[in-house]
C-alpha positions as CSV (number, residue, x, y, z in Angstrom):
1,X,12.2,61.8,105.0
2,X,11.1,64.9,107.4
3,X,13.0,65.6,110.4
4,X,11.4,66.2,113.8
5,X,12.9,68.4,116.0
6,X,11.2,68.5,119.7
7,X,12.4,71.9,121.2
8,X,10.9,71.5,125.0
9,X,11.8,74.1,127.8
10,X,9.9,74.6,131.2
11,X,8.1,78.4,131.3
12,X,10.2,81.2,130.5
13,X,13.5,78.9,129.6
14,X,14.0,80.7,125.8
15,X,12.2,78.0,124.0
16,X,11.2,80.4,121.2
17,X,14.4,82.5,121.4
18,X,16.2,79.5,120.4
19,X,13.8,78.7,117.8
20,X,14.5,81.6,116.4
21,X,18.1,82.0,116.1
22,X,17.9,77.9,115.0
23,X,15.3,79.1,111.9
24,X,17.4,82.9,111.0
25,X,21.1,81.0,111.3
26,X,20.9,77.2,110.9
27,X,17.5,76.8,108.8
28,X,16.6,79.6,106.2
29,X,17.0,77.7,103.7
30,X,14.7,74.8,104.7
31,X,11.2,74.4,104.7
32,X,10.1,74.2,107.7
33,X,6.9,73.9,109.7
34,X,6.5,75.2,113.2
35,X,4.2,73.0,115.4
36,X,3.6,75.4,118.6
37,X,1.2,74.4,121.8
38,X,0.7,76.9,123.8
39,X,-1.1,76.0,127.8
40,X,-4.1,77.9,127.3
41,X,-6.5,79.6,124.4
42,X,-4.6,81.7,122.5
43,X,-0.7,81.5,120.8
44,X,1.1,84.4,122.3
45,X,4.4,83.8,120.4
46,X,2.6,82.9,116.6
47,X,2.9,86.3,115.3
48,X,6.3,86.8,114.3
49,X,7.1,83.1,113.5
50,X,4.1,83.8,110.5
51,X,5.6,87.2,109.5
52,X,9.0,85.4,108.7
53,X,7.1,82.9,106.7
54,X,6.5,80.3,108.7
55,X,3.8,78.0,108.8
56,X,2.2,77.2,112.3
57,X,-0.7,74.7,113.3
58,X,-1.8,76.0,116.4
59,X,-3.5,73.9,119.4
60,X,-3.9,76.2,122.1
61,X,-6.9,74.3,123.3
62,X,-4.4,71.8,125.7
63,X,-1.3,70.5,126.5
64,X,0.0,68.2,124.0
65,X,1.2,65.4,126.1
66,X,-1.8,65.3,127.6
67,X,-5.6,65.8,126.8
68,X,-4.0,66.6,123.0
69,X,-1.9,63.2,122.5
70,X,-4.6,62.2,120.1
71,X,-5.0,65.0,118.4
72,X,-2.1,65.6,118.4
73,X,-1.0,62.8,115.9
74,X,-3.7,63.8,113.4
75,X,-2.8,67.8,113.4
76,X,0.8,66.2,112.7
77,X,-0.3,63.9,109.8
78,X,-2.2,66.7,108.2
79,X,1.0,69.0,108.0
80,X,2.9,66.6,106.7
81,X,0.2,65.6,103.9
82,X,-0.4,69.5,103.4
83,X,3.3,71.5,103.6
84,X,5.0,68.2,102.9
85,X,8.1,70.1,105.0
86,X,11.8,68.8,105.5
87,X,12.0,69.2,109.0
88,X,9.2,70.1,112.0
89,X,9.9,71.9,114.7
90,X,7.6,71.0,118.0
91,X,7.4,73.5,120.6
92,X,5.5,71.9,123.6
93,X,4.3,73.6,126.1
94,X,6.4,74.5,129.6
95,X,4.5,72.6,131.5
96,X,4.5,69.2,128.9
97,X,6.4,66.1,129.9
98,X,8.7,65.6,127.0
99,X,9.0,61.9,127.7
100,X,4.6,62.4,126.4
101,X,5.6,64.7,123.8
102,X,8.6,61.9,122.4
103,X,5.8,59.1,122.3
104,X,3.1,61.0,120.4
105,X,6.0,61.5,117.7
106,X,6.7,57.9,117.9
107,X,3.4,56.8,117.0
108,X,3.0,59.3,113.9
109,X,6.5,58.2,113.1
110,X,5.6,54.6,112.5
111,X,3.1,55.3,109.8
112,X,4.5,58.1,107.7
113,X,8.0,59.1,106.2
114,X,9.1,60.7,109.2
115,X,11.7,60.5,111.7
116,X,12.3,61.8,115.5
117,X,15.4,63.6,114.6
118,X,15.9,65.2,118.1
119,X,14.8,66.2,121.7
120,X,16.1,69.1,123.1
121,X,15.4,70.9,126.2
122,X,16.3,74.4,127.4
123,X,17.4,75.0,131.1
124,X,17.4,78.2,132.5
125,X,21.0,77.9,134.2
126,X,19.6,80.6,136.8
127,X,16.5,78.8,138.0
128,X,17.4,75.0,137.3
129,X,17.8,74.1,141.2
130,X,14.5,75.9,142.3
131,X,12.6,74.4,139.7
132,X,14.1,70.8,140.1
133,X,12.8,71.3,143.8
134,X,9.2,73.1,143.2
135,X,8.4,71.6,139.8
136,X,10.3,68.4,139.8
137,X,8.2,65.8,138.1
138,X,7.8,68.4,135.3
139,X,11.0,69.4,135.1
140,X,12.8,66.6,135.8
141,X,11.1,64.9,132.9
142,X,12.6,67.0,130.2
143,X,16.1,66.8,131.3
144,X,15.8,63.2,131.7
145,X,14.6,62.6,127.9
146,X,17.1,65.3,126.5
147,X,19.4,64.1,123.4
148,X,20.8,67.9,124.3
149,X,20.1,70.3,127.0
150,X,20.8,74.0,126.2
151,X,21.5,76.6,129.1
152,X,19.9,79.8,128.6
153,X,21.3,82.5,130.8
154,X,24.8,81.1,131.5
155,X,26.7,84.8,131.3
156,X,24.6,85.4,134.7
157,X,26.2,83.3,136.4
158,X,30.4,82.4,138.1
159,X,32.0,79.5,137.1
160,X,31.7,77.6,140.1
161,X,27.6,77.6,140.4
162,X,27.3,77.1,136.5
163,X,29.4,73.9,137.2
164,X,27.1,73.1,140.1
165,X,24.3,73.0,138.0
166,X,25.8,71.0,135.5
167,X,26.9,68.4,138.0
168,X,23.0,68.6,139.4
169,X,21.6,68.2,135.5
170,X,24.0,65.2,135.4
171,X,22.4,63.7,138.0
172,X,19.4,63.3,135.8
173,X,20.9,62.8,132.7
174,X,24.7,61.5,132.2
175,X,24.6,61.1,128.2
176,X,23.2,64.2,127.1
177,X,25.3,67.3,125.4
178,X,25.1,70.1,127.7
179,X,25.6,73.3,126.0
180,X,26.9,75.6,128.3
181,X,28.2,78.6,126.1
182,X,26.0,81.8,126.1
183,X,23.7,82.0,122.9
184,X,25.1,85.5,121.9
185,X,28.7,83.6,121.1
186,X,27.1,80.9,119.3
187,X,26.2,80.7,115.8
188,X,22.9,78.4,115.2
189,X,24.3,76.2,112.5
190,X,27.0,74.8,115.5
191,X,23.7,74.7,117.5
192,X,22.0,72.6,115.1
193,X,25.0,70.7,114.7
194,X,25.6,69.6,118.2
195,X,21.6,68.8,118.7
196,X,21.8,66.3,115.8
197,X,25.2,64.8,117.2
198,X,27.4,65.7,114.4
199,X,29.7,67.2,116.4
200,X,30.5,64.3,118.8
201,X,34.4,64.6,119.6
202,X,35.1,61.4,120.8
203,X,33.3,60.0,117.5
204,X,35.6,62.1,115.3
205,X,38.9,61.0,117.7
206,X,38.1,57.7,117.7
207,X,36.9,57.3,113.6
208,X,40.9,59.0,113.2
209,X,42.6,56.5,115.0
210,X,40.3,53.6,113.7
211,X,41.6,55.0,110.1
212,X,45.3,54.7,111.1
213,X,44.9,51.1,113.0
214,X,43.0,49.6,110.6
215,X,45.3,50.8,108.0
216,X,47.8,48.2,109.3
217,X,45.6,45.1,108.9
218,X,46.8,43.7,105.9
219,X,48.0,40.4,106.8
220,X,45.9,37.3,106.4
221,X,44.9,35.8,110.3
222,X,44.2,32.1,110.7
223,X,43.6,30.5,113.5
224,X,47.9,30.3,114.6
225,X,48.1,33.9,114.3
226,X,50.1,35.9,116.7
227,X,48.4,38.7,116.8
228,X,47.3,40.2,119.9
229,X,43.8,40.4,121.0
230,X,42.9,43.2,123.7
231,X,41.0,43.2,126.5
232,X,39.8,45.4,128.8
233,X,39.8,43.2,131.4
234,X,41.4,41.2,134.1
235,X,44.3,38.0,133.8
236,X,41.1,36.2,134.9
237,X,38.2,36.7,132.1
238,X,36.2,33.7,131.8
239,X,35.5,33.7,127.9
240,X,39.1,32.9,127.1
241,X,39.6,29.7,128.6
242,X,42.3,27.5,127.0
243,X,45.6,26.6,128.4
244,X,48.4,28.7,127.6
245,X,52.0,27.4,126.8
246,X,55.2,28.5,126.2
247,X,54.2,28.2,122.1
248,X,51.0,30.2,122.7
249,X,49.9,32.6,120.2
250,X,47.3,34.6,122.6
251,X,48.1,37.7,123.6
252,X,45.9,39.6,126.3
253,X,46.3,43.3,126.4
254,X,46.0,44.1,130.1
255,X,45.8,47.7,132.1
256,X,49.1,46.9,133.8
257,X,51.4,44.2,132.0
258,X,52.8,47.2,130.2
259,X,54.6,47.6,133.5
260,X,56.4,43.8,133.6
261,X,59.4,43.7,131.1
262,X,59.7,41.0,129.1
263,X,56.1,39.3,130.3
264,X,54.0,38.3,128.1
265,X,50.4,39.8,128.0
266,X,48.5,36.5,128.0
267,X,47.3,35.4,131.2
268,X,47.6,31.9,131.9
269,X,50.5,30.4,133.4
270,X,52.9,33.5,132.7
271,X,55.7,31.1,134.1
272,X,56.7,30.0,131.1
273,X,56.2,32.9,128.8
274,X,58.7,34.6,131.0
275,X,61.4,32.4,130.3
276,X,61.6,32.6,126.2
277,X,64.2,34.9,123.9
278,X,61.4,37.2,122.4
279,X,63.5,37.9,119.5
280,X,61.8,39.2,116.3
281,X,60.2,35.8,114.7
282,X,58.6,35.0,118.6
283,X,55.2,33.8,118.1
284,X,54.2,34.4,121.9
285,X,52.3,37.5,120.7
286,X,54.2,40.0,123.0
287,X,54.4,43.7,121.7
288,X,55.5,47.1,122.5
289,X,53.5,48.6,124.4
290,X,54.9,51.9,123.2
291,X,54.3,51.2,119.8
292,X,50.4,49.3,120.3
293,X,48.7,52.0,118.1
294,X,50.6,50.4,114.7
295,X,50.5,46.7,115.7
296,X,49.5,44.6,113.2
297,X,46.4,42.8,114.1
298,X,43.0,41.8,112.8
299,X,40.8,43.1,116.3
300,X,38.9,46.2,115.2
301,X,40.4,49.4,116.5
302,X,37.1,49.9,119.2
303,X,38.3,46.6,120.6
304,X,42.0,48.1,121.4
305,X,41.3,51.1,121.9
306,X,39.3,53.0,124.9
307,X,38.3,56.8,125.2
308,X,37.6,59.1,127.9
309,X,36.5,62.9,128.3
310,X,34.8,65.8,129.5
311,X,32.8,68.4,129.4
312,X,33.5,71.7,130.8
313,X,32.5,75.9,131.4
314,X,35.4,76.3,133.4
315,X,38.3,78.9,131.8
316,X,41.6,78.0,130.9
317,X,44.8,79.3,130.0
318,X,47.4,78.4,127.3
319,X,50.3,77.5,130.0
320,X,48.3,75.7,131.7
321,X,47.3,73.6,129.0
322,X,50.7,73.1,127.6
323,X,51.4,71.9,131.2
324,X,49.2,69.1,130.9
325,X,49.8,68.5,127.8
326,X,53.1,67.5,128.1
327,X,52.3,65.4,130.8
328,X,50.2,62.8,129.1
329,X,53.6,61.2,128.0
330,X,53.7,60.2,131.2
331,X,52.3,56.5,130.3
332,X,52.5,55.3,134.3
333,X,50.6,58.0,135.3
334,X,47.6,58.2,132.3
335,X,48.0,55.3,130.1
336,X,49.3,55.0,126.4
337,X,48.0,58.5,125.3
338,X,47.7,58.3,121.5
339,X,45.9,61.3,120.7
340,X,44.0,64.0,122.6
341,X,41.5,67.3,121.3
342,X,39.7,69.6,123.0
343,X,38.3,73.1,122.9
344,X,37.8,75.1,126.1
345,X,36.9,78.5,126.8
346,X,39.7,81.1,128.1
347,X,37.8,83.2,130.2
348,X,38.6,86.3,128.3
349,X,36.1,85.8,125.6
350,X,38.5,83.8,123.5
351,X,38.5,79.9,123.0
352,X,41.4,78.0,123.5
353,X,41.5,74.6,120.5
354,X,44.6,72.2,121.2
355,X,45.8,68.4,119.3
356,X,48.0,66.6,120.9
357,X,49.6,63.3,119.8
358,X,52.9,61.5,121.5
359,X,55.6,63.8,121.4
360,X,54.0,67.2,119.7
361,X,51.0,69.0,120.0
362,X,49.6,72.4,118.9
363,X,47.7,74.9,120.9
364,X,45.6,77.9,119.0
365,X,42.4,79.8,119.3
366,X,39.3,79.0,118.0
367,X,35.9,80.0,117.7
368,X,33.3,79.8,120.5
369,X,31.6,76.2,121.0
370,X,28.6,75.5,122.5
371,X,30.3,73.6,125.6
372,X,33.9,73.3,126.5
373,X,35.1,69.9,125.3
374,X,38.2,67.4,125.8
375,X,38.8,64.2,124.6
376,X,41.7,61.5,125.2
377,X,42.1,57.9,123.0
378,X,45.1,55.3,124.2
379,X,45.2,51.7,125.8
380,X,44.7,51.3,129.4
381,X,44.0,55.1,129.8
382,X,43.8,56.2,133.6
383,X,40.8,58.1,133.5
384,X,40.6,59.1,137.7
385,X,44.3,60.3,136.4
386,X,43.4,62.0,133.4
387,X,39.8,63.9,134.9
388,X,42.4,65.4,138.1
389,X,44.9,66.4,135.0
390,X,42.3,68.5,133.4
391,X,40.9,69.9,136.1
392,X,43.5,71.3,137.8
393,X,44.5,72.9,134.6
């Protein structure tokens, strides 16, 4: 199966810079085919690329996602029939719409052994609000059908305006990774890595703590069960609508009940749960709260459990993130914090990596990566809470 890699950028951004570091540090040992398009006759960047080995099909006669869509698709079968590559980098032109680019892929893609294996665009971080307000339809369009969105030029500018601009790319595009960390710190394999998603934090967090719930689930469940079921939701959800008494074996996991002692999480008429001995062979379904991450139960662990983070270029320091790490045991404040990660920047060139779970966490540095990155996973997690914690850090 051959990969396909669409590497767009607006004029100027670094589109081939990246290309290059991605095919010296991520991809030398790969065969790889370069698909350039340049907007006009003749392939200004094709020399080098073919002096490292590379082979390039060339259509400098037109923009690919436009008067070249057709062509497009045959130039793309005949690379693949004649170089038979494991992965093809496209490099539209600046001025392409990527959204264009994404569909001509997606029609050669049905037909052959292929797969759109990513859509990346590079952002010059200096120029991305001039050219959202002079060249918006163009530009626009490539942050808006980014899997990733590399900034180029980040070490030009302060904290505070490279945060502006990531608040104004989010605008446009809430899902994508941003990388926000200046090429020169970056190796391309972690590149490469975070543009195919395999390093996706809250996957890895969340995959960890599924392994230690699930774990747990050894009991059979019928249908008189005591275990809990969790819910996101409020005492009023209309899917579970039987009548609860005092021998109930529902139990409701809701933001708040943590907060009523003795009350049981199911949320019906709470009267008469509250009036019970919950001693250790109650069937009402009640837990600790405290203790929810080992609970026996047969719900899958994304059913109990929610996450929340961030990303981030702004600089942090070890005291300060000891500070807030000791914090998240404050349950009324953030929620049942079962574990947290993140890496962050420190501002002196340095990267700060922490762990954290209930009682004990470790703080050390680490290598650069592409974006600062922090991730929580508990029950009922405050996230307004949690996003005020982090950035007053």
């Amino acid at each position: 199966m051959t990969k396909i890699d669409i590497v767009s950028g607006f004029l100027g951004a670094g589109k081939t810079t990246l290309i290059k570091k991605l095919l010296k540090e991520a991809l030398a040992n790969t065969k790889v085919v370069l698909i350039e398009n340049e907007f006009g006759e003749i392939g200004i960047d094709g020399g080098f690329l073919k002096e490292a080995g590379i082979e390039i099909k060339e259509m400098n006669s037109g923009c690919i996602c436009c008067s070249l869509v057709g062509d497009f698709g045959t130039s793309l079968k005949e690379v693949l029939k004649t170089y038979e590559p494991e992965r093809i980098l496209i490099e539209p032109s600046g001025v392409g719409k990527l959204s264009d680019v994404m569909k001509a892929v997606q029609e050669v893609v049905a037909e052959n052994e292929v797969e759109l294996n990513s859509a990346v665009a590079v952002v010059d971080a200096t120029k991305c609000r001039m050219y959202i307000k002079n060249f918006g339809e163009f530009f626009v369009n490539q942050i808006e059908h980014a899997g990733t969105i590399i900034l180029s030029r980040t070490g030009k500018l302060s904290e505070e305006k490279l945060a502006a601009n990531v608040a104004l790319i989010r605008e446009y595009n809430e899902k994508a990774v941003i990388v926000t960390t200046p090429w020169e710190e970056l190796e391309g394999a972690d590149i490469l890595a975070t543009i195919e998603g395999a390093k996706n934090l809250e996957a890895e967090l969340m995959e960890e703590v599924r392994r230690g719930y699930e774990s747990h689930n050894h009991h059979e469940h019928d249908e008189n069960c005591g275990c809990h079921e969790h819910h996101g939701h409020s005492h009023n959800h209309e899917e579970h609508h039987h009548e609860h008494d005092k021998n109930c074996g529902c139990h409701e996991h809701h933001e708040h009940s943590h907060n009523q002692e003795g009350s049981c999480g199911c949320h019906g008429d709470h009267h008469d749960h509250h009036h019970h001995d919950h001693g250790e062979n109650c069937g009402c379904g009640c837990h600790d709260h405290e203790h929810a991450h080992s609970h026996e139960g047969h719900h899958h662990a994304d059913d109990v459990f929610v996450s929340w983070g961030m990303e981030t270029a702004a600089a942090y320091d070890k005291a300060k993130i000891e500070g807030v790490l000791e914090s998240l045991e404050e349950e009324e404040q953030y929620g049942i914090v079962l574990r947290a990660k993140g890496m962050v920047p420190a501002g002196d060139g340095t990267w700060i990596y922490f762990d954290y779970v209930p009682g004990e966490f470790d703080i050390r540095t680490g290598r650069p990566d592409v974006t600062g990155k922090i991730c929580v996973i508990g029950s009922g997690l405050n996230e307004d809470n949690l996003k005020r914690l982090f950035e007053k850090a």
